[in-house]
Rosetta silent file (secondary structure, phi, psi, omega in degrees, C-alpha in Angstrom):
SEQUENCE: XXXXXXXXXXXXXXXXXXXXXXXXXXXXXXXXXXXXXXXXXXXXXXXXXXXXXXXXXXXXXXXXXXXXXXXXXXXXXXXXXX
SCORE:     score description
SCORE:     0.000 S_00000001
   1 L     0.000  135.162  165.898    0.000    0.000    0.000 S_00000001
   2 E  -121.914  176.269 -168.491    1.140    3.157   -0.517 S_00000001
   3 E   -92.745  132.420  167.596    0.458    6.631    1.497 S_00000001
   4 E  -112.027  119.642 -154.276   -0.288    9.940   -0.888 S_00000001
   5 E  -120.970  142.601 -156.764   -0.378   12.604    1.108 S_00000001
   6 L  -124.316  153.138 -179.061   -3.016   15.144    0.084 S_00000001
   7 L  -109.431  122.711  161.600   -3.686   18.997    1.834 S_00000001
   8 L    67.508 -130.228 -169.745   -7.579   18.685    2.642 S_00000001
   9 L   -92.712 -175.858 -177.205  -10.194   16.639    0.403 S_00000001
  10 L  -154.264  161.974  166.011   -9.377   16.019   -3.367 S_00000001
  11 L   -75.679  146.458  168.249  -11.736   14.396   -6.217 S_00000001
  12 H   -52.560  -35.759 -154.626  -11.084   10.632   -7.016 S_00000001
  13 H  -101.583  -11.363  135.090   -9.824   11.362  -10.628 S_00000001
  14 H   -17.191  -49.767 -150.784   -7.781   14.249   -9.224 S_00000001
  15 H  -106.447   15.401  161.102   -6.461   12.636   -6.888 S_00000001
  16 H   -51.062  -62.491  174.101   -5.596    9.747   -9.798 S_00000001
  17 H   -55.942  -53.841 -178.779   -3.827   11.664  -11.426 S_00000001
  18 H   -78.494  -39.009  171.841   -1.387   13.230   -8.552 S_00000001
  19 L   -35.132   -4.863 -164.970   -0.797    9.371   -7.166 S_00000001
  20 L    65.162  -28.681  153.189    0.705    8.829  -10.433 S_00000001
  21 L    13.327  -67.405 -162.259   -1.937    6.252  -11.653 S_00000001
  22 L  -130.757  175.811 -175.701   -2.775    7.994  -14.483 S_00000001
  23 L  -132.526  -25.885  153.915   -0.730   11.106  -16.240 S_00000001
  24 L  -140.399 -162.784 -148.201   -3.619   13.276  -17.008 S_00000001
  25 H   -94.311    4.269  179.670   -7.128   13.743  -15.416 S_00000001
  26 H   -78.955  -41.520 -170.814   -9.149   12.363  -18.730 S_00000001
  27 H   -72.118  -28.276 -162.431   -7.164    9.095  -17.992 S_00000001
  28 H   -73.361  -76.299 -177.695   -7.905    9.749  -14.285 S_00000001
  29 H   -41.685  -73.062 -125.348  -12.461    9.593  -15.876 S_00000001
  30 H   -69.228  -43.290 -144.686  -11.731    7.072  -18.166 S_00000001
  31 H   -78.354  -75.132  172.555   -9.946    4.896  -15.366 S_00000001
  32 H   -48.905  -24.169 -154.989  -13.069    5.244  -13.030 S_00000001
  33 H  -118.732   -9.837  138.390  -16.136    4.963  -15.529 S_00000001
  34 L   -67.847   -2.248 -178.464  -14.277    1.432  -15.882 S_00000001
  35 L    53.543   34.003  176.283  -15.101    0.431  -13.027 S_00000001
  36 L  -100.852  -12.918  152.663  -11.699   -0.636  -11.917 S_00000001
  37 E  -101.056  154.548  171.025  -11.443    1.434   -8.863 S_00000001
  38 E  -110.158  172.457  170.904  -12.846    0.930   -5.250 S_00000001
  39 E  -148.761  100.055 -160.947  -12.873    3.389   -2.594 S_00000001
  40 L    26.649   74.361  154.900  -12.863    1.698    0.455 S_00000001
  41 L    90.071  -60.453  179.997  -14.284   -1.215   -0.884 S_00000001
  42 L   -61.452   92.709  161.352  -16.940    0.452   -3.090 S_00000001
  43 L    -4.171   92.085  175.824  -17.057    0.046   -6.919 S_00000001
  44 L  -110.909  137.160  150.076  -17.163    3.919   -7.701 S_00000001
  45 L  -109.278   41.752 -157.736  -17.958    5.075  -11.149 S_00000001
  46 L  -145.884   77.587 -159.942  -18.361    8.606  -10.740 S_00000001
  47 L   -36.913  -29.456 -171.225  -14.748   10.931  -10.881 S_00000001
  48 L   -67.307  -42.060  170.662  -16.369   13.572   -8.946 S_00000001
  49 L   -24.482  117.900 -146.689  -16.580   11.309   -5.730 S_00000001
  50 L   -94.046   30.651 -178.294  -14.643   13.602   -3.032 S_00000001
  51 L   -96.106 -175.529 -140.263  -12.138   11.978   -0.887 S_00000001
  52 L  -146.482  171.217  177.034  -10.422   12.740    2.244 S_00000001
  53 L   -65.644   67.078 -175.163   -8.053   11.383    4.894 S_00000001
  54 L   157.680   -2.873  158.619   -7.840    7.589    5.620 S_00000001
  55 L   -54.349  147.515  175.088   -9.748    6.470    2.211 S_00000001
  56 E   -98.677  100.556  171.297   -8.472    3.505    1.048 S_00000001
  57 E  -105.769  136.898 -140.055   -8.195    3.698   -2.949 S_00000001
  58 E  -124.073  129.514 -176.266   -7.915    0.566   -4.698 S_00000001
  59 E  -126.552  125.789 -155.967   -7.240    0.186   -8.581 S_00000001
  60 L   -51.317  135.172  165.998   -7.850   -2.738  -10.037 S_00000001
  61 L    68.377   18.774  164.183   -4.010   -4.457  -11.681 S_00000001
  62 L  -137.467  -50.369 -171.346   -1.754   -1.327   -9.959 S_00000001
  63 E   158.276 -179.180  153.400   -2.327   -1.282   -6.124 S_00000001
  64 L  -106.369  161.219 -158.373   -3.945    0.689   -2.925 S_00000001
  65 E  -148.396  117.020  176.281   -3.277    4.276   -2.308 S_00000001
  66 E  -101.422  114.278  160.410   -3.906    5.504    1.557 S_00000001
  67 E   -56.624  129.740  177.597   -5.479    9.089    1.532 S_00000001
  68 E  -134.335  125.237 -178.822   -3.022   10.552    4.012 S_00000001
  69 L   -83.825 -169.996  169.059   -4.312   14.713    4.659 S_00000001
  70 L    95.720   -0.905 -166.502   -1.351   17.082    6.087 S_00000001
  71 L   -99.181 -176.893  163.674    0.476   16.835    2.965 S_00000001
  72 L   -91.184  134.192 -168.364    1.869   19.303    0.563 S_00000001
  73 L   -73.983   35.492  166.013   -0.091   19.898   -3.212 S_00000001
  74 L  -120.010   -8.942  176.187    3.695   19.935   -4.627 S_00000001
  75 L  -172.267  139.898 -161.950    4.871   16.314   -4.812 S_00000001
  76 L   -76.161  148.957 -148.647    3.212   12.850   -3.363 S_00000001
  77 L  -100.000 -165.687  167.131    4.677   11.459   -0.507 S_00000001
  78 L   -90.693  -11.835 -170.336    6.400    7.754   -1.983 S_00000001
  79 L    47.279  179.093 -172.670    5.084    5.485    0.943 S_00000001
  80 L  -113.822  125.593  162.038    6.201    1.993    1.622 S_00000001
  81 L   -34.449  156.634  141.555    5.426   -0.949   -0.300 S_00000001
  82 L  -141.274    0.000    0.000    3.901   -4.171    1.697 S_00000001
């Protein structure tokens, strides 16, 4: 899992996009309206979905991504593998 550390809430394909997931935010929609992410646990197809600090985001064939707030909007933190 890794930790992203975000400063207050962010949008799912937003917050695709800064995780490195995806490289821009169309890929960030496209990625979701595939139904290949969860968000703690839940199938979301909708980019606009809002999240905040301790969602779990889970993309199907890459990994989970731990909402972590407190962070700085200039660079993701890298987190630790398990």
């Amino acid at each position: 899992m890794r930790r992203v550390s975000v400063r207050g809430s962010i949008r799912l394909d937003q917050f695709l996009k800064w995780s490195g997931v995806v490289t821009t935010g169309g890929r960030g929609k496209a990625l979701v309206r595939s139904g290949l992410v969860r968000v703690n646990g839940e199938r979301i197809l909708s980019r606009g979905r809002m999240l905040s600090d301790g969602d779990l985001v889970s993309v199907e064939g890459i990994g989970d991504f731990l909402v972590a707030g407190g962070g700085s909007p200039s660079s993701p933190d890298s987190g630790e593998k398990k």
